[in-house]
C-alpha positions as CSV (number, residue, x, y, z in Angstrom):
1,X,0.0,0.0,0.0
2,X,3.2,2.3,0.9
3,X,4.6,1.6,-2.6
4,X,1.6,2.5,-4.3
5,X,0.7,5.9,-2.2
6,X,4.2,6.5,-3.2
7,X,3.9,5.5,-6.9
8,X,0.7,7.7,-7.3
9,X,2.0,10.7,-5.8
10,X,4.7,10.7,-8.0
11,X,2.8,10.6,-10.9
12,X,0.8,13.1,-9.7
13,X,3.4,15.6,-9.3
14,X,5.1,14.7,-12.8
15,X,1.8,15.7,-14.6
16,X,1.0,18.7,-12.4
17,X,4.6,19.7,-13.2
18,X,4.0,18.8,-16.8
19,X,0.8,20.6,-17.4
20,X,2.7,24.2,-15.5
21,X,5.6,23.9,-17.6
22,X,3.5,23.1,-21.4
23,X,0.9,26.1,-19.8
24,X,3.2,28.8,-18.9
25,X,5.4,27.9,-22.4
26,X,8.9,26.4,-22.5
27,X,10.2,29.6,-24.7
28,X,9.3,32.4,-22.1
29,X,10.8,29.9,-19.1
30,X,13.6,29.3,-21.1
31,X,14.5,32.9,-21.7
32,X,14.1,33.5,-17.8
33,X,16.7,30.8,-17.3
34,X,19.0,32.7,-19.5
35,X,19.3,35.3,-17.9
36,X,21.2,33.4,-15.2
37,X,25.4,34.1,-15.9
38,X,27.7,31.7,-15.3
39,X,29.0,33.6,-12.2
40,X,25.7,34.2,-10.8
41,X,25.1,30.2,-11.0
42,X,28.6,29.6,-9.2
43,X,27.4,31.9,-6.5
44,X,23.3,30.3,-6.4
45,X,25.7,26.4,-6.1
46,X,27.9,27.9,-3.3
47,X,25.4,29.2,-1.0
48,X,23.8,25.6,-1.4
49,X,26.7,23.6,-0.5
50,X,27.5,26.4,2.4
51,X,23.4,25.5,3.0
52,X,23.9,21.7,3.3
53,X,27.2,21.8,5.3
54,X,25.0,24.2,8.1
55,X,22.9,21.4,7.6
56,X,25.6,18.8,8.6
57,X,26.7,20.8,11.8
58,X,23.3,20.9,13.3
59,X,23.3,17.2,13.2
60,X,26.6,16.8,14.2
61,X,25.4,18.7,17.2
62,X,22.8,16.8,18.0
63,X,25.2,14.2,18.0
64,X,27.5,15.1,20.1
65,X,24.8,15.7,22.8
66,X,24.7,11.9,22.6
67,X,28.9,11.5,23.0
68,X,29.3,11.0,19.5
69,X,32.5,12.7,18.0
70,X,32.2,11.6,14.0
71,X,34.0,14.2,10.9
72,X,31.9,16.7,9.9
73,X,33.3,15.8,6.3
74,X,31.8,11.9,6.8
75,X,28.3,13.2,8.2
76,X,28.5,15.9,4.8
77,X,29.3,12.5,2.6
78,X,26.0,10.9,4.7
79,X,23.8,13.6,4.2
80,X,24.3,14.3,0.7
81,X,24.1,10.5,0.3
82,X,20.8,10.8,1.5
83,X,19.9,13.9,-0.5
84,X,20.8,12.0,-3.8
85,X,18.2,9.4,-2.7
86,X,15.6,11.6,-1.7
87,X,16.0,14.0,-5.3
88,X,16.3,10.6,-7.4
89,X,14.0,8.1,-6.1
90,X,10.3,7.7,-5.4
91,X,10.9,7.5,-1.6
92,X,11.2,11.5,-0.8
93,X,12.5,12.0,2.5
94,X,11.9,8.8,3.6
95,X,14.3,7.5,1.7
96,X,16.6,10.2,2.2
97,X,16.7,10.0,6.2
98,X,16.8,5.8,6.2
99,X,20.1,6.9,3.9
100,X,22.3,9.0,6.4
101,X,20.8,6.9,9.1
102,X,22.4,3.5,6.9
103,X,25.7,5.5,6.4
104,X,26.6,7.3,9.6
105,X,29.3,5.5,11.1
106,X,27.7,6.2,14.6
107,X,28.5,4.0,17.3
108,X,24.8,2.7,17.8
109,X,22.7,2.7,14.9
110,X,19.7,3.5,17.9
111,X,21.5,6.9,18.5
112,X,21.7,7.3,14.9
113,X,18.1,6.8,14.6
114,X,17.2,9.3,17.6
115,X,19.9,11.8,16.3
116,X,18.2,12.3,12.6
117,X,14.4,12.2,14.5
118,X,15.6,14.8,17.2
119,X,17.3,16.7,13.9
120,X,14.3,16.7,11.3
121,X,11.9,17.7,14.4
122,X,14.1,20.7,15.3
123,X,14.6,21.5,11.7
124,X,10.7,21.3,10.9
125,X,9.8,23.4,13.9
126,X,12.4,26.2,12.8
127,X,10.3,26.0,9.6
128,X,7.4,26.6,11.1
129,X,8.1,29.5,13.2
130,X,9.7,31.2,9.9
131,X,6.7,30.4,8.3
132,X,4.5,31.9,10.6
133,X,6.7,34.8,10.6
134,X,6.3,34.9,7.0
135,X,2.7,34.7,7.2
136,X,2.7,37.7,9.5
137,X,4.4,39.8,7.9
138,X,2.8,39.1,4.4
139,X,-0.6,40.1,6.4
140,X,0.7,43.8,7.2
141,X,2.8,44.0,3.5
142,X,0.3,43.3,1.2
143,X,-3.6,43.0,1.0
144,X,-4.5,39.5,0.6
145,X,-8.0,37.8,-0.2
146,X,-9.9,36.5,2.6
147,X,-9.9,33.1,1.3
148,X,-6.3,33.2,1.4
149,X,-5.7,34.7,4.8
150,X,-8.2,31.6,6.3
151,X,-6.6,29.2,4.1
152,X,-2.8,30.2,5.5
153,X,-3.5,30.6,8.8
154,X,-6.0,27.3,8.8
155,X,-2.8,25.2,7.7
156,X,-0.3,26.6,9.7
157,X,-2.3,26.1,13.0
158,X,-3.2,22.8,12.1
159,X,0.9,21.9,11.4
160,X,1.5,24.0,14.3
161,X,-0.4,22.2,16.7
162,X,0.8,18.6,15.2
163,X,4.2,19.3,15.2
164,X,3.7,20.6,19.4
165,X,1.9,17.0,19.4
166,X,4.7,15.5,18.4
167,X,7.2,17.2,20.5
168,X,5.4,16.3,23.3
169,X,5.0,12.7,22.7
170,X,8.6,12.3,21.6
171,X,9.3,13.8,25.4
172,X,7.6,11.2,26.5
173,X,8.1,8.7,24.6
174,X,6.7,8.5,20.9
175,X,7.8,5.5,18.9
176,X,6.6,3.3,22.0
177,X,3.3,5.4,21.8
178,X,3.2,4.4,18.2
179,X,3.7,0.8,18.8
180,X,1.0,1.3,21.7
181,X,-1.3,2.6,19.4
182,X,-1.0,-0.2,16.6
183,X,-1.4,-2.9,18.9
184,X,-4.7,-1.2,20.2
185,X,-6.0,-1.7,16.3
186,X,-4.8,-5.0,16.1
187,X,-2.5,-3.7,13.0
188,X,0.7,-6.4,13.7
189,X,3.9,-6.1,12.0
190,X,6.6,-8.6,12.3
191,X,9.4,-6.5,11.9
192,X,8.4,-3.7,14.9
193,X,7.7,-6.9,16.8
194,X,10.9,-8.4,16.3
195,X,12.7,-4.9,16.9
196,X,10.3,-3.5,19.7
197,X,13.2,-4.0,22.5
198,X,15.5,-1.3,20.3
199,X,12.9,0.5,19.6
200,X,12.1,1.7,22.9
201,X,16.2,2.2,23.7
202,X,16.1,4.4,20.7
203,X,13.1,6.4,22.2
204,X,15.0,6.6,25.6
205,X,17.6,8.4,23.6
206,X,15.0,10.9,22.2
207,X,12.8,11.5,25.3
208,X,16.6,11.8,27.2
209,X,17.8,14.4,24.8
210,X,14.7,17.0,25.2
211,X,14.4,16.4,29.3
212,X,18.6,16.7,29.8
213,X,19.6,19.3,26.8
214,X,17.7,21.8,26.7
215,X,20.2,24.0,25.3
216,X,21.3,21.7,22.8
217,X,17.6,21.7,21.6
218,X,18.0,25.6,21.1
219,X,21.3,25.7,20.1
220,X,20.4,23.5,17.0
221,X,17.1,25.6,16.7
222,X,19.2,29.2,16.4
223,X,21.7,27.3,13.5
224,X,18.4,25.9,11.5
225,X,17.3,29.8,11.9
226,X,20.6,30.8,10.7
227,X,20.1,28.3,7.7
228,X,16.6,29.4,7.0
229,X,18.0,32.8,6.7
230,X,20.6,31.7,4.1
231,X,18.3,30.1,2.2
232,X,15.9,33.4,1.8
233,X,18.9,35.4,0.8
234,X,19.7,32.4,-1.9
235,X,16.4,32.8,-3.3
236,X,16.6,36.6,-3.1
237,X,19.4,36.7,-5.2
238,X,18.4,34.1,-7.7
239,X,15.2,36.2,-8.2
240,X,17.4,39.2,-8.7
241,X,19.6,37.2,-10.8
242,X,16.3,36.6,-13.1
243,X,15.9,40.3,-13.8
244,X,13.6,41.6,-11.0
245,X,15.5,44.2,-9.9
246,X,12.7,45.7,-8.1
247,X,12.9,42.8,-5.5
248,X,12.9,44.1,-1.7
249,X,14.6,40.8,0.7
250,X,11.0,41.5,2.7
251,X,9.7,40.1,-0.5
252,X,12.0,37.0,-0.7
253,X,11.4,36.5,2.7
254,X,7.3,36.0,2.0
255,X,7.7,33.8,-0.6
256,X,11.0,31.8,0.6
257,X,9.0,31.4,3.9
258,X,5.2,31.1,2.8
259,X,6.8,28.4,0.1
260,X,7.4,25.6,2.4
261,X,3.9,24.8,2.6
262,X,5.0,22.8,-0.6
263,X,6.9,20.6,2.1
264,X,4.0,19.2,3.6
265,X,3.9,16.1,0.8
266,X,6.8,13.9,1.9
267,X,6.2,11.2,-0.4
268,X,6.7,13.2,-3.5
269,X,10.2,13.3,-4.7
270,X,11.4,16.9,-4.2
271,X,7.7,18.1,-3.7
272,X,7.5,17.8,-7.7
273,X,5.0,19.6,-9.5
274,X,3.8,21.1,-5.8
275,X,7.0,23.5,-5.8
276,X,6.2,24.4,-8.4
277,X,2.7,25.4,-8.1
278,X,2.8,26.6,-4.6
279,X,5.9,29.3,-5.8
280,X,3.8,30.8,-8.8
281,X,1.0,31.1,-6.3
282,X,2.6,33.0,-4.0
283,X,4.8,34.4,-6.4
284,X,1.7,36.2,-8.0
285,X,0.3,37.5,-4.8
286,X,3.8,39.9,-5.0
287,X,3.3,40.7,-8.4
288,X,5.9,38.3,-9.8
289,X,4.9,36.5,-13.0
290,X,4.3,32.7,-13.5
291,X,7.5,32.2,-16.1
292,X,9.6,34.0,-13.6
293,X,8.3,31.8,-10.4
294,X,9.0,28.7,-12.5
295,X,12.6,29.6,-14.1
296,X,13.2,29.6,-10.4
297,X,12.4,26.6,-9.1
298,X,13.7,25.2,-12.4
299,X,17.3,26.9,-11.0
300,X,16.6,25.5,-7.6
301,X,16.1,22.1,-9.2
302,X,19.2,22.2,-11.1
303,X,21.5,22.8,-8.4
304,X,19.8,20.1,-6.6
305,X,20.5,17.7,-8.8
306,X,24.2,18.7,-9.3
307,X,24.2,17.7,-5.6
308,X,22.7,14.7,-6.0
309,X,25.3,13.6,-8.2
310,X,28.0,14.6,-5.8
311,X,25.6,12.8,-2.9
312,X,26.1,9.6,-5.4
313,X,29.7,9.9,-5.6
314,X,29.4,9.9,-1.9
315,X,27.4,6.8,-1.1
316,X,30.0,5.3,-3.5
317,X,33.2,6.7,-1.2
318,X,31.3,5.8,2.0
319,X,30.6,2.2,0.7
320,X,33.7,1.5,-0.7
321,X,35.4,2.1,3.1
322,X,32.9,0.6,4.9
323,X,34.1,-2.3,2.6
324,X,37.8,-2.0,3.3
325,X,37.5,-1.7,6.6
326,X,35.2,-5.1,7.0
327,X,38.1,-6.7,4.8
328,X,40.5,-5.3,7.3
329,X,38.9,-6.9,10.3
């Protein structure tokens, strides 16, 4: 049933990006894309790699809440690893946090587990508080509909409240709440059964980390701000880079922030076709034209994909010793 959800929501968000691209018109998106220089790419490509190694030090930290002391260069190799899964295949970021979870050479895979939960729930609540700010501040910049003012602050309290949900559970205990609550509909599976013992250490981890750090919890939450904030600038200047030159950052900041609502699919790869269509949405609340809003996230997608490549290159490396050193021993 997973595969299929999967499956279908990947077809769905080829043909929705399909039917944007063939609508808009390849020619004016092409031209957009043009206007992007060679330096201007170089800089769009460093900003993401200086975005994915921020990336790699809030996990590290989490980490070393836990006693674990790994390169920041091998957690980079592990992430990308997992990015190149996640950008490439069907399973989104499923696939991509199993990936660096496989690849980290931590010294329990059970602290590996609670490290990348304890990360993705920091990094989604940093998300979330930028996106309300967002949201904010698009209310006293610019005169929306009233349909849209419900419809954004409908979904942010309802992800809002979840994700508080969540963080309280995993304080308490969340993955043996899970378990708890499948049992209770009689849903059985063989492997959580098998596994239930580590499951509930790798919990202990989680529910440890919030009750004993809670500096570590905002210490990781100020460098996901940090990244957020590099990541508005990056689109700031990729829309300049696209010949908006009237483009204020308070602007950027609106869209960069109101566009993660397009996150809220996991099991599309890269939120295909939903990107899309949530930028040239909110892109034409400020006035910024459809083939502008999809050249882009066309750029976005590119660079992605460069890094997937490298990410590849990286599974490969971190395979290759994993193999060297099993033939060692």
């Amino acid at each position: 049933m997973k595969k299929k959800i999967i499956k279908i929501s990947a077809l769905v968000g080829i043909m929705l990006f399909a039917f944007l691209f063939f609508k808009i018109g390849p020619e004016k998106i092409w031209l957009n894309i043009n206007r992007i220089s060679i330096t201007n790419f170089i800089i769009l490509l460093a900003l993401r790699l200086l975005y994915w190694t921020l990336r790699t030090i809030n996990w590290k930290v989490v980490l070393k809440e836990f006693g674990e002391d790994l390169s920041l260069f091998h957690l980079f190799l592990a992430r990308m690893s997992g990015h190149s899964v996640g950008q490439l295949t069907p399973s989104a970021q499923v696939g991509s946090e199993t990936t660096r979870i496989m690849l980290a050479n931590c010294s329990s895979r059970k602290i590996c587990v609670a490290s990348t939960i304890i990360d993705k729930t920091i990094e989604f609540f940093a998300i979330i508080f930028f996106t309300l700010l967002g949201t904010i501040v698009a209310f006293l910049h610019l005169k929306l509909p009233r349909d849209i003012k419900i419809t954004l602050v409908s979904g942010i309290a309802i992800i809002t409240l979840f994700f508080i949900f969540i963080f309280f559970k995993q304080k308490k205990g969340i993955l043996i709440w899970i378990i708890s609550l499948l049992k209770k509909t009689g849903l059985k599976i063989k492997l959580i059964e098998r596994n239930e013992k580590k499951i509930a250490e790798t919990d202990k981890y989680i529910s440890d980390f919030y009750k004993n750090n809670p500096s570590g919890f905002f210490k990781v939450f100020l460098l996901y701000s940090l990244m957020i904030l590099l990541w508005i600038t990056e689109i700031h200047l990729t829309i300049l880079f696209l010949g908006v030159s009237d483009i204020t950052f308070t602007t950027s900041f609106i869209v960069t922030t109101l566009g993660n609502l397009a996150f809220i699919f996991p099991f599309i790869p890269g939120s295909l076709g939903i990107y899309e269509a949530t930028y040239i949405a909110i892109m034409a609340v400020v006035k910024i034209k459809p083939d502008v809003a999809i050249a882009l996230v066309l750029i976005r997608r590119i660079l992605a994909l460069i890094l997937a490549g490298g990410g590849l290159i990286s599974m490969i490396k971190i395979s290759k010793s994993k193999k060297t050193v099993k033939q060692s021993e």
